[in-house]
N, C-alpha and C positions, 0 to 999 in steps of 0.2 A: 661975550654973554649970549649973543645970538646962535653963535655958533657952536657952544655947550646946550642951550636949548634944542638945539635941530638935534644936536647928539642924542641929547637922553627922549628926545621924541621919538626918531628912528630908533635907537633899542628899544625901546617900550613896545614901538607900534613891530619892529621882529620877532622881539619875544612875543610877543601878543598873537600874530600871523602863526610863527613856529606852534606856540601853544595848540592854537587851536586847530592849522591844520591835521599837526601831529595825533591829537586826540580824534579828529576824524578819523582817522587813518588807523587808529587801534578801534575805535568802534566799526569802522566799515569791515575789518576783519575778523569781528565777532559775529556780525550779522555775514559774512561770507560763511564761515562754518556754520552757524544752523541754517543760512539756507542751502548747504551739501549736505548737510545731514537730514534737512527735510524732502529734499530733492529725492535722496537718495532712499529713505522711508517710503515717499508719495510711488518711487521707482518698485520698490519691492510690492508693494500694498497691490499693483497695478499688474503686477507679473504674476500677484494672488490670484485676482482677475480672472488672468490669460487663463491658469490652472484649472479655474474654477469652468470656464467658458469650454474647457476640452473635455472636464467631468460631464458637464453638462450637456453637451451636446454629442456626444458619445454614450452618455448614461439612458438616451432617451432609446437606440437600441440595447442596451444592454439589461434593461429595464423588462422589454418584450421577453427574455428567456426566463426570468420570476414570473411576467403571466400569462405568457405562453405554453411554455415549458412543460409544467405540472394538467396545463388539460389536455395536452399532447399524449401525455402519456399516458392518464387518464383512458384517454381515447381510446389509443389501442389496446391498452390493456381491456375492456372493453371487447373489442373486436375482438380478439385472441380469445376472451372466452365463452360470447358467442358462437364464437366457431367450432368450440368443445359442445358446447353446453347446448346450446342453440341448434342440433341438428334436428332436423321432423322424422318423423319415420322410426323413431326407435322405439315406444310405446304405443303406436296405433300406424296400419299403412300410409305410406309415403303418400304424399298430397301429388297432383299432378307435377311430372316434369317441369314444367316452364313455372312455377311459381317458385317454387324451390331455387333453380337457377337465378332468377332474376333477383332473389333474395339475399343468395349467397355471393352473387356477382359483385350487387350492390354494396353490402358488404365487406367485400375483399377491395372494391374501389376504392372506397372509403379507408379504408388501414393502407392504403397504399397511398393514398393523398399524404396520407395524415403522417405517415412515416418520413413522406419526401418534404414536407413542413417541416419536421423536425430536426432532420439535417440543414436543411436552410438555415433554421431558426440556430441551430449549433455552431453553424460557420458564420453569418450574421452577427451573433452578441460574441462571439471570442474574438471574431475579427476586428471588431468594434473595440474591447477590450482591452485588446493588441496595441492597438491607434495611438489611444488612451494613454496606454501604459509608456508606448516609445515616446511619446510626444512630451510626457511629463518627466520622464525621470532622464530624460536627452537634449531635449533641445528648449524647452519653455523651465527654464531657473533661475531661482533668485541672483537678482544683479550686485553680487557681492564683490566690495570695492577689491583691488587690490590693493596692495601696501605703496603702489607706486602713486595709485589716485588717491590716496591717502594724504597723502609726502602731498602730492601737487596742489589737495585743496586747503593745504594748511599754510599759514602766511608768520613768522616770526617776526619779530620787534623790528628787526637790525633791515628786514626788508622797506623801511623806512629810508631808507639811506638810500634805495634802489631811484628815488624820486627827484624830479628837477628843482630846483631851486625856488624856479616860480609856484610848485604847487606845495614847498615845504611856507614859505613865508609869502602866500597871496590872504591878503586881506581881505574879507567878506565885504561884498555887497559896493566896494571899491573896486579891487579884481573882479574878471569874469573868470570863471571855469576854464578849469584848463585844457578838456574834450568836453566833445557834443554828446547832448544825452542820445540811449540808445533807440532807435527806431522803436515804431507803434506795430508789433503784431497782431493777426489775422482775428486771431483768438480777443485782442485789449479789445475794449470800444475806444472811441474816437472822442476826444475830449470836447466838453460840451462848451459851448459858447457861454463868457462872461454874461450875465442880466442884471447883476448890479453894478453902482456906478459906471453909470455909460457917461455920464458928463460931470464937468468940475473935479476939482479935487488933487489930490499927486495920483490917487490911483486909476483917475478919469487919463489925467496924460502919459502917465504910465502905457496903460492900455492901448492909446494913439501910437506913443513911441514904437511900440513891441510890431504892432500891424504895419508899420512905417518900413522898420528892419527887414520884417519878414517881405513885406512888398520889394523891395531893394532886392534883396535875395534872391525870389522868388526871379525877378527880371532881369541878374548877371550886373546889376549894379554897382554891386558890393560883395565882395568874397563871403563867402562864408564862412571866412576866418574872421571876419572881425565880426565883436562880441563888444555888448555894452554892459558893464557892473550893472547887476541888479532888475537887468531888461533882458538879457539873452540865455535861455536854457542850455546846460550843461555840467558836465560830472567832474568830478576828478580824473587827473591824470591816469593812477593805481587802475582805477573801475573800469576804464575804456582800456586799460592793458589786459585786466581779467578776462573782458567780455573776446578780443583777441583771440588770447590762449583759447578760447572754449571752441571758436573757428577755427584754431588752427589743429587743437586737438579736443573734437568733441565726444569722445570716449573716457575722457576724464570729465566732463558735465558730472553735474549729478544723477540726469536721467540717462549718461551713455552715448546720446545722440544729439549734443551739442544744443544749438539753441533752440532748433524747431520741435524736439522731442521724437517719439518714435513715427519713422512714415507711416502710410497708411496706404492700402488697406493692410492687416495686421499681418505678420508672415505667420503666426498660428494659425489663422482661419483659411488662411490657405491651403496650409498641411494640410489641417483635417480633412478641406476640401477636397482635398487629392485623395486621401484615403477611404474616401469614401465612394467614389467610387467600384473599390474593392468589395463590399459590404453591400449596398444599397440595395443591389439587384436581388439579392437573397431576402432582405427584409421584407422588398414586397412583395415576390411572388411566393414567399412563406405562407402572406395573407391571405393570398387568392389560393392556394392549396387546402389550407384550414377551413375556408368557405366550400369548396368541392368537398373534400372531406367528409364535413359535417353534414353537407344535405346526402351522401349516399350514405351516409351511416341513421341518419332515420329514417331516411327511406328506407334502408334495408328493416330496420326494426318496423315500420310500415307495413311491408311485405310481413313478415312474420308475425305482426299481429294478426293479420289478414287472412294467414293460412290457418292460425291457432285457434282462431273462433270458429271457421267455418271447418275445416278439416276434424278438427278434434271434439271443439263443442258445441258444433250444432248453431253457432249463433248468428246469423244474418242480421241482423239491425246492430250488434255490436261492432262485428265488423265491416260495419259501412262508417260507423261514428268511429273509430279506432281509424281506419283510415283516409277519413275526412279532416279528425285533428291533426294525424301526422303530420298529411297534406300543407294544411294551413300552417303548422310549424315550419316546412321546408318553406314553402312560399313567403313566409314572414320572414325569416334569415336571408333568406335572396333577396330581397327587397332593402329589408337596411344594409346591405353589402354591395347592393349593386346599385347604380345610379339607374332612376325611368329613363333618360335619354338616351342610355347608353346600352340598354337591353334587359335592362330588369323591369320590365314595365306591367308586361301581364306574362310569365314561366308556364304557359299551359303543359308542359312539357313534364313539369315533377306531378299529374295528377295523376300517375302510373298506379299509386297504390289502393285510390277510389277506384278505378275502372278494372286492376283485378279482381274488388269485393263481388264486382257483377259477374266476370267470367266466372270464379268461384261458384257463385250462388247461382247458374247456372249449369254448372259439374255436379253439385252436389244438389240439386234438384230432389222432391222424391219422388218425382216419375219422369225421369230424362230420356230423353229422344236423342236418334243421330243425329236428327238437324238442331239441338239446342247444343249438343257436344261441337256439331263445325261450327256454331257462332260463335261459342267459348272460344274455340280453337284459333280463328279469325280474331276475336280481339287478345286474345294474347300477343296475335303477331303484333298486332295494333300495340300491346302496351312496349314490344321490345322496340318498335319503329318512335313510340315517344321517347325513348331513351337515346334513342339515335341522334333525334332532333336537340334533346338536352344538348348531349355531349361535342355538337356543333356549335351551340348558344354559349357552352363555358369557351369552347376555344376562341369563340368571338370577344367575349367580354373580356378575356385574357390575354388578349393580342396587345402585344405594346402599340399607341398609338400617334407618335411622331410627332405631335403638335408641337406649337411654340408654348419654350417651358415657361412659367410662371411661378410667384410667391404666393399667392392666392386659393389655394385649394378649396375644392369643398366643404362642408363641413358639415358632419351630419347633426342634426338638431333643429329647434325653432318649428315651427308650425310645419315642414317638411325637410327641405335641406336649403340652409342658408350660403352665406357668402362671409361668413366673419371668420374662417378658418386664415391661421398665418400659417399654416404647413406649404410644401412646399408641392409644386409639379411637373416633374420633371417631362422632359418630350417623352424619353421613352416610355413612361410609365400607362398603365390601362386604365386609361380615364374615368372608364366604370367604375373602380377601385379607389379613385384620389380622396375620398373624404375618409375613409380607414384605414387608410397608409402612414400618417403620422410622423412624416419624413421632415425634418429638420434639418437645415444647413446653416452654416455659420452666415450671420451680417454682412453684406456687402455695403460698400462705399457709394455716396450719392453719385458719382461720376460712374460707376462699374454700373448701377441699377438705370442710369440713362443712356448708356452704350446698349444696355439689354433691349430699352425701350424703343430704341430706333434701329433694331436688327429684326428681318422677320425669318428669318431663316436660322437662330441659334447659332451663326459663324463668330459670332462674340464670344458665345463663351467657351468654343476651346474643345479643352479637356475637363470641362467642368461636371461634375457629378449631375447637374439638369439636365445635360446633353449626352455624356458619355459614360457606359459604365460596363462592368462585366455584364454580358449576358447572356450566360450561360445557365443560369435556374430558369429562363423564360425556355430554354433549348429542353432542358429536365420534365419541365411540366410539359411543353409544348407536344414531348416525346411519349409523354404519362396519358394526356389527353386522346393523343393518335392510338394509342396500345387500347385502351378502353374504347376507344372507336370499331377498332377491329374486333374486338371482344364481345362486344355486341353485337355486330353483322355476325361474328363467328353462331352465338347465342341463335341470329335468327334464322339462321342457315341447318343448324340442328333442328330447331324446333320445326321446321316447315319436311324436312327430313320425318322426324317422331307422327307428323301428322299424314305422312305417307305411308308407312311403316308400322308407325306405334311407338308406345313411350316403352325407352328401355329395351328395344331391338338389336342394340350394337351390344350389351352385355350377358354373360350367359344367363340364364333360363327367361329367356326371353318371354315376352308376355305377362311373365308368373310378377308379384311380389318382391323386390329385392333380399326381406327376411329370407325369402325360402332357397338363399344360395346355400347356406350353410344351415342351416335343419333347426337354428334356435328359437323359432317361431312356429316351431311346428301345433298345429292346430291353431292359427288364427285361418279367416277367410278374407277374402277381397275383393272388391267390389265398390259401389257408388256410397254403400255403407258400411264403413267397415272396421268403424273401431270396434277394439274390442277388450279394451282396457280405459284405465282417465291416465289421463296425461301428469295428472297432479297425483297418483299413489305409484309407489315405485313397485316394480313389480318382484313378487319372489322369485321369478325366474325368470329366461332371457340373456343379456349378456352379462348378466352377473353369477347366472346359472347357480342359484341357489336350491336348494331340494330340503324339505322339512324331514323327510325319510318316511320310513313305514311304521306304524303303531300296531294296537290289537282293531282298532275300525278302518282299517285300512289306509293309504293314503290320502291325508288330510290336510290341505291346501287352501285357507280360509281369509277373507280380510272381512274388517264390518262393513264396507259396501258391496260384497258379494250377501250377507247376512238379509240384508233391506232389497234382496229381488233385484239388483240396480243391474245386474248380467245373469243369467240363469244357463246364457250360451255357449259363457267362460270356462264351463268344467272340459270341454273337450281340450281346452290349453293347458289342462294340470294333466292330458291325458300321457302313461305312460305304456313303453313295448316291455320295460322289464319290470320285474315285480312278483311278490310273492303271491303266487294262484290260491283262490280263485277271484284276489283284486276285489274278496266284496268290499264296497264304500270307496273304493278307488272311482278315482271323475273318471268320467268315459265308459263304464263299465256298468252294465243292471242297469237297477232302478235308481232315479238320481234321489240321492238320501243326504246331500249335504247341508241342504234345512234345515236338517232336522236335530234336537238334540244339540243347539249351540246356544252359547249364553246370550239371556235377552237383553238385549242394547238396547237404551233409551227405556227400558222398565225396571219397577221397582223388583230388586233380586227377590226378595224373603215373597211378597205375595206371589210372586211365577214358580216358585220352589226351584229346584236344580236343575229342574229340564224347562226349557221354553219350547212346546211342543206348538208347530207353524201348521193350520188345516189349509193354505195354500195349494191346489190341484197343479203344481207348478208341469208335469206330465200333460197333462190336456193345453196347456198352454208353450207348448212349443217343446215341454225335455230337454235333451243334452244341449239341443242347439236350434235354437229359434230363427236364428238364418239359412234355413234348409231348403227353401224354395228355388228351382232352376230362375224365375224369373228374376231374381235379385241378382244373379250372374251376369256380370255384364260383359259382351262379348269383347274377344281380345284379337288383335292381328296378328296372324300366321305369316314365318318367312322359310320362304323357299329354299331348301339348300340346293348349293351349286354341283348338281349332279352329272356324269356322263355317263347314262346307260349303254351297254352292249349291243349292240344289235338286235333287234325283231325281240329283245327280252320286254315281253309286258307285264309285271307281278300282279298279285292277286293280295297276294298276303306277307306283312310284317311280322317280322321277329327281332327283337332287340339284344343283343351281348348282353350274357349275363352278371360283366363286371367290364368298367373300366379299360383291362387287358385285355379281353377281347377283343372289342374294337370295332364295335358299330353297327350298324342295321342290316342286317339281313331281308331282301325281300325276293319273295319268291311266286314261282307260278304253278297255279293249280297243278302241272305236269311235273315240277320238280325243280324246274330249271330257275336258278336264281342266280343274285350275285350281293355281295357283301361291301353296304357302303362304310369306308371308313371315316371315323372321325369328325362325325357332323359334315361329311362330302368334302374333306380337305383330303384331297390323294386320290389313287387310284381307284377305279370299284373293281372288287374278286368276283370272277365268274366260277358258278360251282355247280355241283348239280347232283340231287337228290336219286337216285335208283331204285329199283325194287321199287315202285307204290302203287304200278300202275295196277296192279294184280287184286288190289284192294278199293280201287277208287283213288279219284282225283282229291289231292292234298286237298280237307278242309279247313286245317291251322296249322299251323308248326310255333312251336316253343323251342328257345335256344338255351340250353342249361349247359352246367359246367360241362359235362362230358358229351355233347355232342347236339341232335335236334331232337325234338318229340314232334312226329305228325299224327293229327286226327282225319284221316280216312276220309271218303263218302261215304266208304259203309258201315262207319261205326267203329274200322279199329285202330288202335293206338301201333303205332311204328315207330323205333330208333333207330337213328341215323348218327351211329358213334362219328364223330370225329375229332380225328388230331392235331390238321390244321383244315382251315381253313376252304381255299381253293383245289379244287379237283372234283373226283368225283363219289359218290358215299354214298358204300349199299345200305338200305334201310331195312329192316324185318320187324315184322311184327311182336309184340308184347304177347305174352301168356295171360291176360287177363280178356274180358267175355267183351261182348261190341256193344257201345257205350246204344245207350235205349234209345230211340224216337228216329233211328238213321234207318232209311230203307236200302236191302241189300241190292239197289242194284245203283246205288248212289243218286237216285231221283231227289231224294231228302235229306238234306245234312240240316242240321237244326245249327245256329254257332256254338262252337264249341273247344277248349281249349283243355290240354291233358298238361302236367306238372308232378313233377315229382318232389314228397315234402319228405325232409327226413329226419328220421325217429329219434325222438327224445324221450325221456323221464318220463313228460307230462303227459305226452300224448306219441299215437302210432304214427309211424313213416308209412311210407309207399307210393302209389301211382293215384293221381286227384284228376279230378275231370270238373269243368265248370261249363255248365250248358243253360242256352239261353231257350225261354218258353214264353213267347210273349212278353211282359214288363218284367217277368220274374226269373232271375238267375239260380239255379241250383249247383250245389258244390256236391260232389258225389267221391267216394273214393270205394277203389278194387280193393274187397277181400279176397278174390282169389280165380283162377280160370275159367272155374266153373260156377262159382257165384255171382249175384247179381249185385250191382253199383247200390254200393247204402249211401243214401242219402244221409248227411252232416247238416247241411246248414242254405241257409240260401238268402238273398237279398232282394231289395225293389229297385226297380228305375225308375224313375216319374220321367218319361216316354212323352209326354206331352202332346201327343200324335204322331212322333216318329215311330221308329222299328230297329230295333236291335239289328246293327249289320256284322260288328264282328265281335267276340271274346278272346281275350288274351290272361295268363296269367301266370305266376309263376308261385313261388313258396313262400313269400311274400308281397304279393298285389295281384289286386284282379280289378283289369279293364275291360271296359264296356262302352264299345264305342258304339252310337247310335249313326241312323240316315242322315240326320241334318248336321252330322260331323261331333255331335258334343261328346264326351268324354264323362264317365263316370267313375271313380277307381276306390277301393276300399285297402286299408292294410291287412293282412292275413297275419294271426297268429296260427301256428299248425293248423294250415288251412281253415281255418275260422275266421270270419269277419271281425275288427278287431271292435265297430261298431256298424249300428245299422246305416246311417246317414253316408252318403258318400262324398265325396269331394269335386268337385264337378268344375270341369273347365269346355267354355263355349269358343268354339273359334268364330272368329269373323271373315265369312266364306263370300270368295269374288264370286263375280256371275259366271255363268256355267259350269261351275268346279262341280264334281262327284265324289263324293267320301266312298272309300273301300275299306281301307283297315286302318289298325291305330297299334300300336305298343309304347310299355315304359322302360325306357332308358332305366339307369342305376341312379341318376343322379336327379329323377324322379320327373325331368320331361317327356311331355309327349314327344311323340311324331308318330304323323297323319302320312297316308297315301292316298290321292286323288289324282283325278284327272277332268280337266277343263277340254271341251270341246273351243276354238279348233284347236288347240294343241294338242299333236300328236303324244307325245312323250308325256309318260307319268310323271308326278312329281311329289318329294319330300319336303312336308311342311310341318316347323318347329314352333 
């Protein structure tokens, strides 16, 4: 009986064991698949992460080329059409040298920064992009299981069978466990101490029991195999075989990396870290370019407001305010750009474009002195020497500066510049710079950020992007900065040059206008004042060379502010050489009639009727050209050509090629004997020599026309000296016409005097002209015949000023008139007629001891002078 009882006890209590281990053992396998499958989600979700973290911190360069990018271009676009658009001197004379240059320099630096930005800025965010791209679609991908970890996290029924005996039929809470549960990771907390029942109870000695074990344990007492039911913590057999496998292969985990999960620090933020020192170096010295940039490009607009008011329109308090705000613009961008400690503190240096307004408004003065022109001159050098000092200050604030790197960047904002910035600072980076750099790097690990902390010399980190990077865009700029260096010594090396010489020396027609290389500004003048158009109406003619043509009033050339009196000067610029005769109402020509007879602007039509007749005495108020005063001339520097005279040849008198081909100045001496300099004195000089004169007197002029010389006598007669080349020697004989009046025949009196032969047209008679000088007044005379006397044609005034006419020159188109104090007076000839009254007048600016003797005009409408300076023995050719 006892022993049928034991029986059906033990079945019951095995079935009972079997049961419910078994049922553990299917529930522990259902909870193993979703936790692989949530492992293996939580795995993927985290790899999103990763993805998101290389978007991110890649995106924050790539981000810069959207708003960068577009003002870059901006920019130069910009600049490129200022530099079209933007030129001075097209509509009114060229402002002084040195303002111009500094303008267009500044300028050109400016698009040159701006462009080396942009290349940066293009290898920066693509490189960045690049990173980005390899990192994501390469190496950082979803942890998609294979079929094998598949297979391995799935457990079938029949794996029941796999189990020992003990763990298929151990009875609860009578059995212990048949492994130890698994260790407490880093990441668990630490299980918190029992606070109820501390005393009494089962659970009171429970509690004593377990401390009891553990103590025994703890001290090697007792193995830590033995276990007491119900008192000693531990798992199933199955679970401590799982937890196994996952040590032994933790690639089948659910997160891949067995039980600790992924190490750290991340291997993504590594990459990128590496990559980034490809990039980094472009991203900031981008910034510091776009800063350089930007302040030469309003400076330069600075400058060119500066020249536009005072050059163009007259305006002195505009442009002091014009380049007082620029100023302040440049200086306020330097300043949120650059750090005060670091050298942006006080930029005296960008105040270039206030301290032009003064040299300016001391050029254009309206009663200017040489000594207000060398104090101008003096601080121009001054404003290129601030430029100097700048472009030392950028290289300074743009030097890498080697510190220990840091997470901490400045950060611009808060009541000046704070410290809440998390960007990053790298050693090499220009510290001036660090709060508008915006440099990001990936997360480091607390152990990697206390390594950093107890290194002072950056030998911790390596190859780390804070320490080490391309840098080669700091070589780009560094190269950019030195080029503008020289650029501006080159700037003050010319200008100190211009102030010795004069502005415009090294180009041809030295001295003159730069319009008047190629003839399209013919009829403006120059001088301290000397627009003579607005800058804001575009002109009929000029380099667009428009012509309205000829009507029944002649040519008629009109805007509404020539209407309103605003230039009355102007008409000599509508003046033309061709044209249907006798050009009445043609500008330049008679009585000036362009008043008159034009619809009235700003009145009502129908009360003025169809004519708006103007009683304006606009004649008594200055005529063709109200700027006709020698003293509004302001003297210009003479340069010496590089001549070698002949031996014991001293000349007296100038005569210029009558073209081009010819080939340059003839000077010669009272006896005959001369020589021929070619080519503005580049080559040899021709020695030649005149014959036959002496019969008649000592040469008083010679004139060089196509087919040979014309001399004027002492005693009054005209002699030709054909020739066919050049060098040798050439009989001369006198002309069939009578001996010009006021010369005494024994050559005591030669008045000056110049003979020309003009020849015959339609309009008017050819023949032999003579232009002789009587006091302030020139008379034009031409032979009717051997035996007749010189008819008077036409004649001119000099305004003499106290001088004296010393020599006459002329030809079939121009008559010169060179005075004692060297100045030059020249009118155009139409068949030998003045083409107007007013002449055109150029002063040289004469060293100490020079002597003016003669003068002639070149073809290509320069003077040149012959003088002589005591002591130097040798005459000289001044252009």
């Amino acid at each position: 009986m006892a022993t049928t009882l034991n029986s059906a006890v033990a079945e019951n209590v095995g079935v009972f064991g079997w049961n419910y281990n078994r049922a553990n053992f299917k529930f522990d396998q259902g909870l193993r698949w979703q936790r692989y499958t949530t492992g293996r989600k939580m795995a993927c979700a985290q790899v999103g992460l990763f993805r998101q973290d290389i978007t991110d911190l890649a995106g924050v360069s790539m981000a810069k080329l959207k708003v960068y990018g577009p003002i870059y271009g901006i920019v130069i676009t910009v600049c490129v059409t200022v530099y079209v658009e933007g030129r001075s001197g097209l509509k009114f004379p060229g402002p002084p040298v040195f303002i111009s240059q500094i303008y267009l320099q500044c300028l050109g630096i400016g698009m040159c920064y701006m462009a080396l930005a942009t290349w940066l800025l293009f290898h920066a965010s693509m490189r960045a992009q690049i990173a980005c791209v390899q990192l994501r679609t390469r190496l950082i991908r979803m942890p998609v299981p294979t079929q094998r970890q598949l297979d391995g996290s799935r457990k079938i029924l029949s794996t029941w069978e796999e189990q020992g005996l003990y763990g298929m039929f151990r009875i609860p809470f009578a059995m212990p466990p048949g492994a130890e549960s698994p260790d407490i990771s880093d990441e668990e907390a630490a299980p918190a101490k029992a606070t109820g029942y501390a005393t009494g109870g089962i659970p009171g000695i429970a509690a004593k029991v377990k401390a009891k074990v553990a103590e025994k344990h703890k001290s090697g007492a007792t193995s830590h195999n033995a276990r007491m039911p119900g008192l000693t913590a531990g798992t199933p057999a199955w679970y401590q075989k799982e937890l196994e496998d996952r040590d032994t292969l933790p690639e089948s985990s659910p997160t891949g990396y067995g039980m600790d999960g992924e190490p750290t620090p991340y291997k993504h933020f590594e990459l990128l870290r590496a990559a980034q020192r490809e990039w980094w170096g472009c991203e900031a010295y981008m910034r510091v370019c776009f800063l350089f940039g930007m302040m030469h490009l309003v400076m330069a607009f600075s400058y060119w407001i500066t020249l536009h008011n005072i050059a163009e329109l007259g305006m002195i308090w505009c442009s002091n305010l014009g380049a007082a705000g620029l100023t302040a613009g440049v200086w306020i961008i330097f300043r949120l750009d650059v750090l005060p400690e670091h050298g942006g503190c006080f930029p005296w240096e960008i105040g270039g474009p206030f301290v032009t307004s003064i040299a300016l408004g001391l050029m254009y003065s309206h009663t200017v002195t040489p000594t207000m022109m060398n104090i101008a001159r003096v601080v121009a050098a001054i404003i290129i020497l601030m430029h100097v000092f700048l472009t030392f200050r950028l290289y300074s604030v743009a030097s890498p500066t080697f510190n220990k790197a840091h997470h901490q960047a400045r950060e611009s904002g808060g009541r000046l510049f704070n410290q809440s910035g998390s960007c990053e600072a790298p050693s090499w980076l220009p510290a001036a710079f660090q709060h508008v750099m915006y440099l990001v790097a990936p997360p480091k690990t607390a152990e990697q950020l206390a390594k950093e902390r107890m290194d002072r010399n950056n030998d911790s980190l390596g190859d780390d992007a804070l320490a080490k990077v391309d840098m080669t865009p700091w070589y780009y700029v560094r190269t950019m900065t030195i080029a503008v260096l020289l650029g501006w010594f080159v700037q003050l090396g010319g200008h100190a040059t211009e102030c010795v010489m004069g502005e415009r020396m090294l180009v041809s027609n030295p001295g003159m206008p730069p319009w008047s290389r190629t003839g399209q500004w013919f009829g403006w003048e120059h001088g301290p004042i000397s627009s003579k158009h607005y800058a804001h109406v575009t002109p009929q003619r000029g380099h667009w060379a428009w012509q309205k043509g000829w009507g029944p009033q002649g040519q008629q050339e009109l805007w509404a502010s020539d209407v309103f009196g605003f230039h009355p000067e102007a008409d000599a610029w509508w003046a033309e050489k061709e044209g249907l005769a006798p050009l009445v109402g043609a500008a330049g020509y008679g009585k000036n009639t362009w008043n008159e007879g034009v619809i009235a602007y700003g009145q009502n039509e129908p009360k003025w009727g169809t004519s708006h007749l103007e009683t304006h005495d606009f004649e008594s108020s200055g005529g063709h050209r109200r700027l006709s005063d020698a003293s509004l001339v302001a003297p210009r520097p003479v340069v010496p050509l590089p001549v070698r005279w002949p031996a014991a040849l001293e000349p007296d008198i100038l005569a210029c090629g009558p073209d081009a081909a010819s080939g340059g100045i003839a000077a010669v001496t009272a006896g005959g004997a001369g020589a021929v300099v070619p080519n503005m004195g580049i080559g040899e000089v021709v020695a030649f020599s005149l014959e036959g004169l002496l019969e008649h007197g000592m040469a008083s002029s010679v004139t060089w026309g196509p087919s040979g010389f014309l001399v004027v006598t002492g005693t009054g007669r005209v002699a030709a000296c054909p020739t066919t080349s050049v060098a040798g020697s050439h009989a001369c004989a006198a002309l069939e016409a009578p001996p010009l009046p006021g010369f005494a025949m024994d050559g005591s009196k030669a008045p000056p005097t110049a003979a020309f032969h003009v020849a015959a047209t339609v309009e008017g008679e050819g023949g032999l002209w003579a232009a002789m000088a009587h006091g302030s007044r020139v008379a034009l005379r031409r032979a009717l015949g051997e035996s007749a006397e010189w008819q008077h044609v036409a004649s001119v005034e000099v305004p003499l000023d106290g001088a004296e006419v010393l020599s006459v020159a002329a030809t079939d188109a121009r008559l010169l008139v060179t005075t004692s104090d060297g100045g030059a007076y020249h009118w155009d000839l139409r068949q030998g007629v003045p083409a107007r009254d007013e002449p055109t007048i150029d002063v040289p600016a004469s060293g100490p001891g020079r002597t003016w003797q003669s003068a002639c005009l070149l073809p290509n409408g320069k003077i040149v002078r012959l003088a002589s300076a005591w002591p130097r023995a040798a005459p000289e050719l001044l252009v």
